[in-house]
C-alpha positions as CSV (number, residue, x, y, z in Angstrom):
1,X,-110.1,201.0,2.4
2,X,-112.6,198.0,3.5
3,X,-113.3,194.8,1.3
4,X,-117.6,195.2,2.5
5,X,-119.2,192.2,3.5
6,X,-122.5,192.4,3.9
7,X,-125.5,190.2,6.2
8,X,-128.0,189.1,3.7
9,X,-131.7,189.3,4.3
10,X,-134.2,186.3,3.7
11,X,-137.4,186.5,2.6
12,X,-140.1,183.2,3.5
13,X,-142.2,182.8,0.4
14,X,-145.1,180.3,-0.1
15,X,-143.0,178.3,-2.9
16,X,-139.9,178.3,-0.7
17,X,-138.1,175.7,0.7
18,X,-135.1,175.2,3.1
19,X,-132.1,174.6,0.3
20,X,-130.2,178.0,1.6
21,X,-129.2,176.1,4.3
22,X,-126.9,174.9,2.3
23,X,-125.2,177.8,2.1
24,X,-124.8,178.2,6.0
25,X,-127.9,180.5,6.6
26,X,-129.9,179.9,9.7
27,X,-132.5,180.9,8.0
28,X,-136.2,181.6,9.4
29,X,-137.9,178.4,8.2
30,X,-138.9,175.7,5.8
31,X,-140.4,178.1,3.0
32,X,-137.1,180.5,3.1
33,X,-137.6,181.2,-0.9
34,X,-135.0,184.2,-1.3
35,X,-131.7,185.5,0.1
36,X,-131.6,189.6,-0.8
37,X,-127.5,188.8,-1.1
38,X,-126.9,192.5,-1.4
39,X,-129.5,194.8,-1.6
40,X,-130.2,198.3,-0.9
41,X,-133.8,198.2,-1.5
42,X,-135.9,199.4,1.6
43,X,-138.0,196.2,1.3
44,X,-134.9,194.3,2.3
45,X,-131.4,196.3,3.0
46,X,-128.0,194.4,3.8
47,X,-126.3,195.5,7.2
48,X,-122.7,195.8,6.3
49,X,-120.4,193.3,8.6
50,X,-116.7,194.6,9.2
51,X,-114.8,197.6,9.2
52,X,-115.6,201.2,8.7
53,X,-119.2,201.2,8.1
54,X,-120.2,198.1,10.4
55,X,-123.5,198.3,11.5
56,X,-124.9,200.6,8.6
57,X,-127.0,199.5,5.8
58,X,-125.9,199.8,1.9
59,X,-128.2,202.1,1.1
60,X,-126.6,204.7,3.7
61,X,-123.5,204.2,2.2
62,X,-124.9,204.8,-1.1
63,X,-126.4,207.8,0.5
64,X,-123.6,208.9,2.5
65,X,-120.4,207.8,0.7
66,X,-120.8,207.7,-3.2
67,X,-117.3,207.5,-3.2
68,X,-117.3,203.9,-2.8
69,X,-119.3,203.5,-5.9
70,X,-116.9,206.1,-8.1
71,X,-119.7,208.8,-7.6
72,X,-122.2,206.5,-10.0
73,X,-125.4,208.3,-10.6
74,X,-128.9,207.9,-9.3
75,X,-130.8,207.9,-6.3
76,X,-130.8,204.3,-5.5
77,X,-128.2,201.9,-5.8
78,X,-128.1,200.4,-9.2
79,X,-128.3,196.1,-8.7
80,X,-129.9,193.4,-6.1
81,X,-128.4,190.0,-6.1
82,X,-130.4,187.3,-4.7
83,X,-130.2,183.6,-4.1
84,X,-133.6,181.7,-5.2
85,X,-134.5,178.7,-3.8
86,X,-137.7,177.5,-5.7
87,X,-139.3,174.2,-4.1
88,X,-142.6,174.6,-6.1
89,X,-143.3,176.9,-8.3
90,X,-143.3,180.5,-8.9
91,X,-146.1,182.5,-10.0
92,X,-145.9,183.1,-14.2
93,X,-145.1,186.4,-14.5
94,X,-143.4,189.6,-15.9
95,X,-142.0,192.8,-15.2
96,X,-142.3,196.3,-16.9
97,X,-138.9,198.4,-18.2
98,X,-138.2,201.8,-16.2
99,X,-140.4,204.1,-18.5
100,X,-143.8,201.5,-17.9
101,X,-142.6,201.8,-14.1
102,X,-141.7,205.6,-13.6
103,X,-145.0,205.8,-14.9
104,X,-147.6,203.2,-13.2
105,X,-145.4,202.1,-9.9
106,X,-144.5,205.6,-8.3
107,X,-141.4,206.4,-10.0
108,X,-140.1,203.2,-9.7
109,X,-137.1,201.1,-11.8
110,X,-138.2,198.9,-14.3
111,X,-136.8,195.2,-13.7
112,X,-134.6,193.8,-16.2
113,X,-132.7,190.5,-14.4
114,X,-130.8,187.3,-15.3
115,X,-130.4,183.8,-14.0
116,X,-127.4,181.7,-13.4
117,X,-128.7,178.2,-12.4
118,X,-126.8,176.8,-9.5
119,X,-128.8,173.7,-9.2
120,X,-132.2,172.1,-10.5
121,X,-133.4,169.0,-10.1
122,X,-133.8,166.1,-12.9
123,X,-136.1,167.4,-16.0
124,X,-136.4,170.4,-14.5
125,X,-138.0,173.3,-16.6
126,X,-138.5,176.6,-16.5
127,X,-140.8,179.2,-18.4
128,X,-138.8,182.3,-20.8
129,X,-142.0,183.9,-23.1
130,X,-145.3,182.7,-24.9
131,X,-146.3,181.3,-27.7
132,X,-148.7,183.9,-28.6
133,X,-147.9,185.1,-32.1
134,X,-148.8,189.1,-31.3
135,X,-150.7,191.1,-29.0
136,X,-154.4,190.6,-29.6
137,X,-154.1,186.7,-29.4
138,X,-151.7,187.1,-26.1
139,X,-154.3,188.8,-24.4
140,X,-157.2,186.8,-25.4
141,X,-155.1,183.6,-24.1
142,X,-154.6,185.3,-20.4
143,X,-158.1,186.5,-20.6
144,X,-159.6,183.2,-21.7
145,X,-156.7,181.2,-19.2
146,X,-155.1,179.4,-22.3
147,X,-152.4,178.3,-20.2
148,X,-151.3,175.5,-21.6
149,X,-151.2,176.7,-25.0
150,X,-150.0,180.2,-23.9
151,X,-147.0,179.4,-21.7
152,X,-143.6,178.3,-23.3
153,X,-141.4,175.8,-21.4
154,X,-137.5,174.8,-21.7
155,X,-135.3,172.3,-20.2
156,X,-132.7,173.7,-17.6
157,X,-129.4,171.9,-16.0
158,X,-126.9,173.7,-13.8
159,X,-124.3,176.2,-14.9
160,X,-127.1,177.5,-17.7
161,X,-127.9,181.6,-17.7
162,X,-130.6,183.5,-18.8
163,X,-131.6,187.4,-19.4
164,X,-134.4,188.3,-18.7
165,X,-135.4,191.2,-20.2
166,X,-138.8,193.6,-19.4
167,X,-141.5,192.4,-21.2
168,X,-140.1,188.5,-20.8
169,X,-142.9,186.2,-19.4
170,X,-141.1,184.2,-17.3
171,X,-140.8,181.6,-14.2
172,X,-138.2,179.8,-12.4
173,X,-140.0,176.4,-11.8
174,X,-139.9,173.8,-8.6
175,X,-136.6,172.0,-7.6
176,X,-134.4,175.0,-8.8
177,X,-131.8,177.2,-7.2
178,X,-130.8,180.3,-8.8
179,X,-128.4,183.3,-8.5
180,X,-130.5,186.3,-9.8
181,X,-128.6,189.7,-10.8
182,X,-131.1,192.4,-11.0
183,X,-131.9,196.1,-11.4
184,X,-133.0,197.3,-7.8
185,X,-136.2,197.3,-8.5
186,X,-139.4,195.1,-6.6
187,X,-142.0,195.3,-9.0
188,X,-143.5,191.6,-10.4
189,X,-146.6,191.7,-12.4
190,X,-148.4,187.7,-11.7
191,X,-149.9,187.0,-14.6
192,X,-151.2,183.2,-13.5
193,X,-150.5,181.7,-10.0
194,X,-151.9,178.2,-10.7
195,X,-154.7,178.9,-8.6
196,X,-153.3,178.3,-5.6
197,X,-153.8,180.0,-2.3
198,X,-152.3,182.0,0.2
199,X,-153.9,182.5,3.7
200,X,-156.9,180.6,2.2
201,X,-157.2,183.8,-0.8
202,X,-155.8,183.9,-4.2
203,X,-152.8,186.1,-4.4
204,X,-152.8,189.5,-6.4
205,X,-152.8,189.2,-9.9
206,X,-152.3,192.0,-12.4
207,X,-153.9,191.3,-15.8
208,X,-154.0,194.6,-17.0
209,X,-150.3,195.3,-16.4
210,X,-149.4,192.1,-18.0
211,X,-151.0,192.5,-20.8
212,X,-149.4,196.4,-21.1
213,X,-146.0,195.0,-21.1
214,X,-145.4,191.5,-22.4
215,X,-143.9,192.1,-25.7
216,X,-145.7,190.1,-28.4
217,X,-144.0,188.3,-30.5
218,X,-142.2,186.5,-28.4
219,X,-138.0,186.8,-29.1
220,X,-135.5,184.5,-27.2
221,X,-132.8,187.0,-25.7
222,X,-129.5,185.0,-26.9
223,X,-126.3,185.5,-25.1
224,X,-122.9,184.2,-26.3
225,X,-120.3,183.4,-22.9
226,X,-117.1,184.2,-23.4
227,X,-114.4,182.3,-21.8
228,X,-110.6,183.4,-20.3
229,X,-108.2,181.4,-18.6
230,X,-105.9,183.4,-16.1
231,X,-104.0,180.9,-15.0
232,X,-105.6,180.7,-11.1
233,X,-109.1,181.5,-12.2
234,X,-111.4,180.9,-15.7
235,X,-113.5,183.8,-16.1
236,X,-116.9,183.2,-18.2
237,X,-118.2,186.6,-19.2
238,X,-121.9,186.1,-19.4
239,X,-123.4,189.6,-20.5
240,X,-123.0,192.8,-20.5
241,X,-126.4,194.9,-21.1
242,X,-127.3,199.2,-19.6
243,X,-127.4,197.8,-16.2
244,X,-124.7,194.8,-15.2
245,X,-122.1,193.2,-16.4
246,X,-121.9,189.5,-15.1
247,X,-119.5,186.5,-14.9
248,X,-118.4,183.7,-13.2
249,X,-115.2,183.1,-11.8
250,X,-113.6,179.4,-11.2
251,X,-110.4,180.2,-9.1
252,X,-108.0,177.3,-8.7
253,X,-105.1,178.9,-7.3
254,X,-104.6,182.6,-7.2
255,X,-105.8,185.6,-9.3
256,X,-104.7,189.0,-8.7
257,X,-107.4,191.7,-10.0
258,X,-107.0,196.0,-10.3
259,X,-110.1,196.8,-12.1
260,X,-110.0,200.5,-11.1
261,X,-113.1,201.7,-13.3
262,X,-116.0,200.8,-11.3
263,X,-116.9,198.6,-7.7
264,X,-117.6,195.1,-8.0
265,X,-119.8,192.9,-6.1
266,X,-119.2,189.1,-5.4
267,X,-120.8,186.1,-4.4
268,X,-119.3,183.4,-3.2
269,X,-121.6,180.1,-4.6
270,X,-118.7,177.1,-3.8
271,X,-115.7,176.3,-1.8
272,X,-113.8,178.7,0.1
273,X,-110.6,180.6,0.1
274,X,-109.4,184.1,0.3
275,X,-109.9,187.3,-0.6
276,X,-106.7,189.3,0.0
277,X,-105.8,186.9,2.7
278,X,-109.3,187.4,4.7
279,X,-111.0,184.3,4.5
280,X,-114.1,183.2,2.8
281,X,-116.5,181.2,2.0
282,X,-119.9,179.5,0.5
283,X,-122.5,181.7,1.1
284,X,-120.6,185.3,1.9
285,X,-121.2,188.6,-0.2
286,X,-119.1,191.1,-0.5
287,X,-117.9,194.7,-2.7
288,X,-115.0,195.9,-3.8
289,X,-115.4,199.6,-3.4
290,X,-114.1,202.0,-6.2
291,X,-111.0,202.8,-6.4
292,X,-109.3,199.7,-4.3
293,X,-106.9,198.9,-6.2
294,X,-105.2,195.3,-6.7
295,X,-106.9,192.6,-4.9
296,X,-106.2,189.1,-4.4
297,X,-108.5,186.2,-4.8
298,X,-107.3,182.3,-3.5
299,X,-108.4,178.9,-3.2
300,X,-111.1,176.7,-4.9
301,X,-113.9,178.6,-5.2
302,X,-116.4,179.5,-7.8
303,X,-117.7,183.3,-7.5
304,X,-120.2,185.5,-9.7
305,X,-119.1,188.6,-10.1
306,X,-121.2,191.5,-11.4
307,X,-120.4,195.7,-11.9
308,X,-122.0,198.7,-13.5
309,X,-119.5,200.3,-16.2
């Protein structure tokens, strides 16, 4: 059985910048905004690299071999990791949970998604919820463009996470880098987009939709990491909700792993080493099918790992 590695896909985006680069991308320009690490979403869906299945795309081998995914449920496969590289701004926004979307966006999943910040610049912020203290006031502030009063701000530094739940008004902000771990799912509802245009025209925004699905009050989703020591590698367990577990894994050495239960994507965020003597490095994505057995991670590396139990 193959260890997959996949080719990601990038995405140019008007608030992108050139920053994956620095993960040894040739990417396709200055305003590269988002690396689909591994996806199966038809909007963007990774070519597997080696072995086997080189040549198709995940979301044949979802189709095709379920195996490799211990037979998991569903017609789509369940995550999409991505690497975010925000130079200005994204648009404030939200998305809707998988009843709102089934509904309204063609039997689509909902979005829920967290954020593990790789790297931000000085007083960097970003937005997580409102300050609107229920529904009726929340959507007289979007309607009446309250921004400034509406929008709730928090400092960020590396190495912080965030869920994001549906209903979450949220927005990673300029000078930030993020690993995002996410339901497969491409639905964004832009609330505000400063204005700004694209192609000399606004872009989109969908008022009525935000207003169905931001949840008012607003309620910080806490999450408590909890840290292990292995010896070769310090795991921090970050959450575990219905759709992903995630953590990050510092390996210093050598870590031997047989997690039988369920596959397991990884991406590699720092250094390089080995994965069961194949080496890696910054910037690669890869799964661990169901079912492999013991594997071997080496070197000095830091990985997040995430998996559906």
């Amino acid at each position: 059985m193959d260890i997959i590695f996949l080719n990601p896909v990038f995405k140019q985006m008007i608030w992108g910048g050139s920053k994956l680069r620095d993960f040894g991308y040739d990417i396709p320009g200055d305003n590269t905004g988002e690396c689909w690490a591994i996806s199966a979403h038809p909007n963007g869906d990774c070519i597997v690299k080696n072995g086997e299945y080189a040549g198709k795309s995940l979301s044949e081998l979802w189709d095709s071999h379920r195996e490799l995914f211990g037979n998991l449920e569903g017609d789509r496969f369940p995550l999409l990791i991505k690497i975010i590289d925000a130079k200005d701004d994204l648009s404030i926004q939200v998305h809707p949970d998988d009843s709102y979307a089934r509904v309204n966006e063609n039997g689509s999943l909902g979005k829920t998604e967290c954020w593990y910040i790789l790297d931000c610049e000085e007083n960097t912020t970003i937005v997580i919820g409102h300050n609107a203290k229920d529904s009726d006031e929340l959507a007289d502030m979007i309607k009446n463009a309250r921004w400034k009063e509406f929008i709730r701000e928090i400092p960020v530094k590396k190495g912080d996470f965030f869920q994001i739940n549906p209903g979450c008004l949220h927005a990673i902000k300029g000078g930030t880098v993020i690993l995002e771990t996410q339901q497969n799912s491409d639905i964004t509802y832009r609330v505000y987009d400063y204005d700004r245009l694209q192609d000399g025209k606004p872009r989109q925004l969908h008022v009525k939709q935000s207003i169905d699905v931001i949840k008012a009050p607003f309620t910080p989703e806490m999450t408590e990491p909890v840290v292990s020591d292995l010896g070769g590698c310090k795991i921090t367990h970050f959450i575990s909700c219905d759709y992903y577990s995630v953590e990050k894994l510092e390996v210093n050495g050598e870590v031997t792993f047989d997690m039988e239960d369920y596959f397991q994507n990884y991406s590699i965020l720092e250094g390089e080493g080995k994965v069961n003597g194949t080496p890696v490095k910054k910037g690669d994505h890869f799964i661990i099918p169901y079912g492999f057995g013991e594997y071997t991670l080496s070197g000095n590396m830091m990985l997040i790992r995430s998996y559906v139990e």
